[in-house]
C-alpha positions, 0 to 999 in steps of 0.5 A: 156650354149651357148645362142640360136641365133635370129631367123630371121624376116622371121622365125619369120613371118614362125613360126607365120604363122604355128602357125596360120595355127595349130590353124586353122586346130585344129578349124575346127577338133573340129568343129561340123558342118563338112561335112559328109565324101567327096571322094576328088583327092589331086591337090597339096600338101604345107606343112601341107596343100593341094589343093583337088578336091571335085570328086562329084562337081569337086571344088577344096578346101585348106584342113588342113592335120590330123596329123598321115595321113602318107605322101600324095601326088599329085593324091591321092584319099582322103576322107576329111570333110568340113567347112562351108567356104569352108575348109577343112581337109582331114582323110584319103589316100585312097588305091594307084593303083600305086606309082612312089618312089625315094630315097632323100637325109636324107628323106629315100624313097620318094613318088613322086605321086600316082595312076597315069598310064602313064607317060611322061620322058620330054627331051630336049638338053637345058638343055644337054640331058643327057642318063643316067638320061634318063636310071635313070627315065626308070629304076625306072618307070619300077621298079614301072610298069607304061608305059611310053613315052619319050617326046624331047622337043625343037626339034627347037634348030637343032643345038644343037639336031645335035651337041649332036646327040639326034636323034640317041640316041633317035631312039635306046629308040624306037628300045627297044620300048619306045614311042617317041613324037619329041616336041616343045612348041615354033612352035607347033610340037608335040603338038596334038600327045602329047596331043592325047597321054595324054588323058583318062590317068591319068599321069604325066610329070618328067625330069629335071629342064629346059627341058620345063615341065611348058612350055608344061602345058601352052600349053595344058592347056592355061587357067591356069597360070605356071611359065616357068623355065628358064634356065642359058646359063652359066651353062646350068642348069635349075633353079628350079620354080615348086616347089611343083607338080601340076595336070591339068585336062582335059575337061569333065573328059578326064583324067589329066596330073601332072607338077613335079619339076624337079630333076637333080640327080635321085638316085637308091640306093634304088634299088639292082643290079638285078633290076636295070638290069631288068631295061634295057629291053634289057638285060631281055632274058640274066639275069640268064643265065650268067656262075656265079649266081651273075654276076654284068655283068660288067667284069665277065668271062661267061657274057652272057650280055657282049657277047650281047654287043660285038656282038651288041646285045645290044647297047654299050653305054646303057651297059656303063650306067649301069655299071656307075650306079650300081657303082656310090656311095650312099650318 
């Protein structure tokens, strides 16, 4: 039998300190001077354990995770118990109003947050603005019927907004009726609209690495600490600094707004072909009308979708991403 290779001082100092958090969590289970039971909003989520906002006295608490709770994640409402030094555990996910899901690599469908009812798609030509991922997002967060808006950040880079044409792919998102905030954290632009925008909504912002998210927090929310991502001019891609998703509130109750760590890729493969096309409100008058009852809208004799997209009934381009999409393969 091949002998188990050392584990790591890192790994040693990771098991002990789960060890350590296991024999914590086991403590206060068996303690007998647990708060009666709390109403809490879950803030953030590490490992095993989770920051909740106690919604009585608005204090925030580490609370230990009870085995068998499922998978509970920012904007959950909780009900959870405390100690007398302040943690606690949490019981039980109260029911969801609404949840933003995505397929993640050897994780199955994977709950992205919870009961949130707006949410804001951040882009930005640095990292490059990319469409597709643009269509990828709205694809989903229609799927899960939250409305949304489309945030340009760093609309102070004119020249690389210029040079990738944004404006005039961003103006064919509002013709469709997608919100636009033309944003910069640099000199302000955008900011109050934004802001305005956000208030009394419980939402969240997503978009890849890079594109200004954290930036964007540490300008509506000054008072509290984010790590802005910063991005490799090399590889034009952002490096992954938010790691775990993070709710900010608003004064006097006025709603909040989540910080999400960016994702580079957004997978639908646990979408089939028909909703990814509902996904593309464009082309919803036409779906169900088309010669063949199982028209993919690709190539199809009698596509009334395609005879949309010669006539410039709907915009070429937006067609070409989802025909990349519906073929682009399953990990």
């Amino acid at each position: 039998m091949a002998k188990r290779d050392k584990l790591t001082q890192r790994q040693k100092r990771q098991v002990a300190r789960q060890r350590k958090q296991r024999l914590e969590s086991d403590n206060l289970l068996q303690s007998d001077t647990l708060s009666s039971a709390l109403t809490g909003l879950l803030v953030s989520r590490y490992g095993e354990q989770a920051d909740v906002i106690n919604l009585a006295s608005n204090e925030k608490h580490r609370c230990y995770l009870r085995q068998n709770l499922g998978s509970p994640i920012t904007g959950d409402n909780v009900q959870f118990r405390l100690a007398n030094d302040g943690k606690g555990i949490v019981e039980a996910i109260l029911p969801r109003t609404s949840l933003l899901q995505r397929p993640a690599q050897h994780q199955g469908i994977k709950p992205v947050v919870a009961n949130i009812d707006h949410i804001f798609i951040v882009v930005a030509p640095i990292p490059d603005f990319s469409s597709i991922l643009l269509d990828r997002y709205l694809i989903a967060i229609h799927d899960a019927n939250i409305p949304t808006t489309i945030v340009a950040n760093k609309w102070e880079l004119t020249k690389e907004v210029e040079q990738q044409e944004i404006k005039q792919q961003l103006d064919i998102y509002q013709q469709l009726g997608y919100p636009v905030i033309l944003l910069s954290t640099k000199n302000g632009l955008g900011l109050d609209v934004l802001k305005a925008s956000a208030k009394n909504k419980k939402s969240i912002l997503v978009g890849q690495s890079g594109v200004g998210k954290s930036s964007i927090i540490n300008q509506l929310f000054p008072e509290q600490v984010s790590q802005v991502n910063i991005v490799s001019e090399n590889s034009r891609l952002g490096q992954h600094t938010t790691t775990a998703s993070s709710l900010f509130q608003f004064d006097n109750n006025e709603g909040f707004i989540i910080d999400s760590p960016g994702i580079r890729e957004f997978g639908l493969w646990h979408l089939n072909n028909q909703k990814i096309a509902t996904g593309y409100t464009e082309f919803e008058q036409y779906i169900g009308t088309c010669k063949f009852r199982d028209c993919k809208h690709m190539n199809e004799p009698g596509c009334e979708i395609i005879k949309a997209v010669k006539s410039g009934k709907i915009n070429h381009n937006r067609w070409k991403n989802y025909c990349k999409i519906i073929t682009s393969p399953s990990p």
